[in-house]
C-alpha positions as CSV (number, residue, x, y, z in Angstrom):
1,X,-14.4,13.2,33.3
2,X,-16.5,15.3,30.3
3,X,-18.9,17.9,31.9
4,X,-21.7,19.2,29.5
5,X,-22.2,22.8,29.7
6,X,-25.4,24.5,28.1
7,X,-25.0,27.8,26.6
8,X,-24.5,30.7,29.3
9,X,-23.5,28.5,32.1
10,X,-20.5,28.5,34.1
11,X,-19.4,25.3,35.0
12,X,-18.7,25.8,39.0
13,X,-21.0,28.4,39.8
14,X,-23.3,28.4,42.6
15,X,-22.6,24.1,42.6
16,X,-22.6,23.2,46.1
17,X,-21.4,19.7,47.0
18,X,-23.6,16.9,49.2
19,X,-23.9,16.7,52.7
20,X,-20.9,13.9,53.4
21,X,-18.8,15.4,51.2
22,X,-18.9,18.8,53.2
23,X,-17.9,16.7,56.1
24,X,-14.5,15.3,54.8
25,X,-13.4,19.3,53.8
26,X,-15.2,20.0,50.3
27,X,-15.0,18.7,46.7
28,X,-12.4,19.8,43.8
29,X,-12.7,19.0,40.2
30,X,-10.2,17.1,39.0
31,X,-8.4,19.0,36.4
32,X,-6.4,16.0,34.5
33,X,-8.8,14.6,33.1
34,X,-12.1,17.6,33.0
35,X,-13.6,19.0,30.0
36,X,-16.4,21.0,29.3
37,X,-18.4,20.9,25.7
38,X,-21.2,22.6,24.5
39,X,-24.7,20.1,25.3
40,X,-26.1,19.3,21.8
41,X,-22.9,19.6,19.8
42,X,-21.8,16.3,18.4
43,X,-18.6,18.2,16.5
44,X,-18.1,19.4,20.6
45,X,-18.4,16.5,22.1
46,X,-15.7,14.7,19.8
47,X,-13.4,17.8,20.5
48,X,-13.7,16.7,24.2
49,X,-12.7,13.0,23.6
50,X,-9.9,14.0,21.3
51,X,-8.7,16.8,23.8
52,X,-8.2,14.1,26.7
53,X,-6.6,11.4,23.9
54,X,-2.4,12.4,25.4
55,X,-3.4,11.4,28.9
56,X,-4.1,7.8,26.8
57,X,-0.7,8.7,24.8
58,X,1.1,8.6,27.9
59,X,-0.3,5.7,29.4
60,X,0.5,3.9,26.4
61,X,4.2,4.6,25.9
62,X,4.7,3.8,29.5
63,X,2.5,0.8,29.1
64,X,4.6,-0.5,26.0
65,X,8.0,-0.1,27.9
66,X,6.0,-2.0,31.0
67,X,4.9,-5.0,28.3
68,X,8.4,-4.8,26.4
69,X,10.9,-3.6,28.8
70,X,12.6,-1.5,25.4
71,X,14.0,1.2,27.1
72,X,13.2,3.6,23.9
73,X,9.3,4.0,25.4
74,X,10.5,4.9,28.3
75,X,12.6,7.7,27.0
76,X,9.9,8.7,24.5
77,X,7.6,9.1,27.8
78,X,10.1,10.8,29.7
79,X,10.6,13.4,27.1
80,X,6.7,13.8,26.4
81,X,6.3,14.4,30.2
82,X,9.3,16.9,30.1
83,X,7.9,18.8,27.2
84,X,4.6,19.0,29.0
85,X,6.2,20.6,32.6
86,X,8.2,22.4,31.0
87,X,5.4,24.2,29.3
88,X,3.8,24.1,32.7
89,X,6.5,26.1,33.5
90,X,6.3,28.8,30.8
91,X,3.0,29.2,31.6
92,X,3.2,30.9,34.6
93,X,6.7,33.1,33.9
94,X,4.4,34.1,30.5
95,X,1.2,34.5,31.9
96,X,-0.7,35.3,28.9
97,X,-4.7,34.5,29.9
98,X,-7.1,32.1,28.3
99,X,-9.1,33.4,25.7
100,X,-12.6,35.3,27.5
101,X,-14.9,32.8,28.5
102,X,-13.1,29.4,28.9
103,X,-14.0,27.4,31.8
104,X,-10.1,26.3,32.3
105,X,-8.9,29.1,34.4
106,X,-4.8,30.2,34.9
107,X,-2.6,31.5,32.4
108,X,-2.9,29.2,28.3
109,X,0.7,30.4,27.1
110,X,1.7,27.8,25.7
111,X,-0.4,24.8,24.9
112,X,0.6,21.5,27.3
113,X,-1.6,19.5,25.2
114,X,-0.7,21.1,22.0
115,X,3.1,20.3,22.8
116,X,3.0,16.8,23.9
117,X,1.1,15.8,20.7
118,X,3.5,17.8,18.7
119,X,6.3,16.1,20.7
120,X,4.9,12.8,20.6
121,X,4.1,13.0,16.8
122,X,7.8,14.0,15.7
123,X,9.5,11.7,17.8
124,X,7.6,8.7,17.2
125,X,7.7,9.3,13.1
126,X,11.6,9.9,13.1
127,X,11.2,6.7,15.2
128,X,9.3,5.2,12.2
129,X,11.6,6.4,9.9
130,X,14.9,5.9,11.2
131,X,14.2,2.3,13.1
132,X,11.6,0.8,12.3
133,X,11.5,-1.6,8.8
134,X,8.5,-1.9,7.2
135,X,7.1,-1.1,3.4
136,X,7.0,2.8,2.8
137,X,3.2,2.8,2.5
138,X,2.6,1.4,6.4
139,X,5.5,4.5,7.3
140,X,3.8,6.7,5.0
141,X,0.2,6.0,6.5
142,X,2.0,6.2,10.5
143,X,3.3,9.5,9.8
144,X,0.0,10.6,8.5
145,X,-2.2,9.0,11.6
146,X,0.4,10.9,14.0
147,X,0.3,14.5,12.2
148,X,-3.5,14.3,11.4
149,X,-3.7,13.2,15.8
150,X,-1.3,16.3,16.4
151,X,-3.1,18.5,14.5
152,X,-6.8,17.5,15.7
153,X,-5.1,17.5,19.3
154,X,-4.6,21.1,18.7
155,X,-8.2,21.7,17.3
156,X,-10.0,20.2,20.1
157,X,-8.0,22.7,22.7
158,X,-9.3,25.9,20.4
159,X,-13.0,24.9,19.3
160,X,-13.2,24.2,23.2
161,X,-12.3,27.4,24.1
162,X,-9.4,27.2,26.5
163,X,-6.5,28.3,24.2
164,X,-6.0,30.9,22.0
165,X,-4.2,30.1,17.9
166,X,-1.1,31.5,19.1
167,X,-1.0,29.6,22.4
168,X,-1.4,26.5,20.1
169,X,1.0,27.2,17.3
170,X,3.3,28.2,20.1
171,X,2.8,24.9,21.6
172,X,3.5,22.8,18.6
173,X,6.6,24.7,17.7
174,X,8.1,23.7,21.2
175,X,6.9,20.2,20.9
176,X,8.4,19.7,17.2
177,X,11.7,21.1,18.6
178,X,11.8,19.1,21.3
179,X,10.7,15.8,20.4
180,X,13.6,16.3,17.4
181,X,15.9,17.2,19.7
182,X,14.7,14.6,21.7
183,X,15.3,11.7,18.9
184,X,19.1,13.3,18.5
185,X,19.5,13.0,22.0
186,X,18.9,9.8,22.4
187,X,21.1,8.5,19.2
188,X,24.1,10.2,20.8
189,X,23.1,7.8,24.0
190,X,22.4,5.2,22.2
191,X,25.9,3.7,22.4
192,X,27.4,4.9,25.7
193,X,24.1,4.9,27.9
194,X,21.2,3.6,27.0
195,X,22.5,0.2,25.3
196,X,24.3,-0.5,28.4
197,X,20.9,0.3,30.7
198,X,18.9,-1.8,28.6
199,X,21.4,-4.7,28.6
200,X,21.5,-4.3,32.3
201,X,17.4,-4.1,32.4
202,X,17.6,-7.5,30.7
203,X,19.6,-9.2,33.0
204,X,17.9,-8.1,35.1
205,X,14.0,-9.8,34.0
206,X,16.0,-12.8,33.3
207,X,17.2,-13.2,37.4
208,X,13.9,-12.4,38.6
209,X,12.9,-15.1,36.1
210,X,9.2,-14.5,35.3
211,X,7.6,-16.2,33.1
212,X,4.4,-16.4,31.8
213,X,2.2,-19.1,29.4
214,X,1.2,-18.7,26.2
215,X,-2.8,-19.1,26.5
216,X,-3.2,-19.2,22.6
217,X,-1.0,-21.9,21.9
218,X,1.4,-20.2,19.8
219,X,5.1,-21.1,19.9
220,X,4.2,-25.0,20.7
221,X,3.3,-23.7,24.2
222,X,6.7,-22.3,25.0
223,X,6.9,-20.2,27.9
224,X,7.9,-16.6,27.7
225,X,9.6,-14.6,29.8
């Protein structure tokens, strides 16, 4: 949800909510997926798309494990969601504030958002680099989409007002760390763990034996499971 706010306005104050919701205990706002933007601001209102654009992240890596059963998007996911509680976390041992005036209230040190994309970016483009084959110019032009979504990740958060530059940079730092450390991680598992899981995974799909048709034609029809 993206709530406009005009100049001046706080976005709770003095809101009161309908008659029937009174009667099942109140109304809350919900948090994962709120932003506020300046009304009238086009350069705002862009901020608050890109500032809500992990939440989509993370449905997408676990969307892409769901769809290809590789266990590597589920690990990427799992790590992207530890980096983000983990932040959670700091946050409230830290307890820096938000800068004056952001409509996000609690404590802003570090950035979650800031460190997922940052974690997200960094293990997805050693991903590229070290697994995936393709010409240089296609891992070229992926590392550049993931650093240029990182870094305008990061912008949104400020030019909205809910984080401070060093709550951001801090942010970022953890998330390149992590999702490195992440990627090294999961090599050293590679062998003993995770290729054993996935083989596992797959024999799994194949006794449940489900199977779906090809409505394009491709293949000559054949079935896939």
């Amino acid at each position: 949800k993206i709530r406009r706010r005009a100049e001046g306005s706080q976005a709770l104050e003095g809101w009161q909510p309908p008659a029937w919701g009174a009667a099942m205990g109140g109304r809350k706002v919900f948090e994962f997926t709120y932003v506020e933007y300046e009304e009238g601001s086009l350069i705002a209102k862009l901020a608050a798309v890109v500032t809500l654009t992990p939440n989509l992240a993370a449905f997408g890596l676990f969307s892409a494990f769901v769809v290809t059963r590789r266990l590597a998007w589920l690990w990427a996911f799992a790590g992207a969601v530890g980096v983000d509680l983990l932040c959670s976390a700091l946050k409230h041992v830290i307890k820096e504030p938000r800068p004056e005036g952001s409509y996000r209230k609690g404590p802003g040190m570090p950035s979650e958002h800031a460190a997922f994309a940052a974690f997200c970016a960094t293990h997805l483009s050693l991903w590229v680099a070290r697994r995936v084959r393709c010409g240089p110019r296609l891992k070229a032009l992926a590392w550049i989409a993931l650093g240029v979504w990182a870094a305008a990740v990061a912008a949104s958060r400020h030019l909205l007002g809910v984080h401070t530059a060093a709550q951001l940079v801090v942010g970022a730092l953890i998330g390149v760390g992590s999702g490195a450390a992440w990627f090294g991680l999961e090599a050293a598992l590679r062998g003993p763990v995770l290729a054993p899981l996935q083989r596992r995974l797959d024999r799994v799909w194949a006794w449940l034996d489900i199977r779906f048709d090809d409505c394009c034609g491709g293949d000559n029809g054949k079935d896939h499971r």
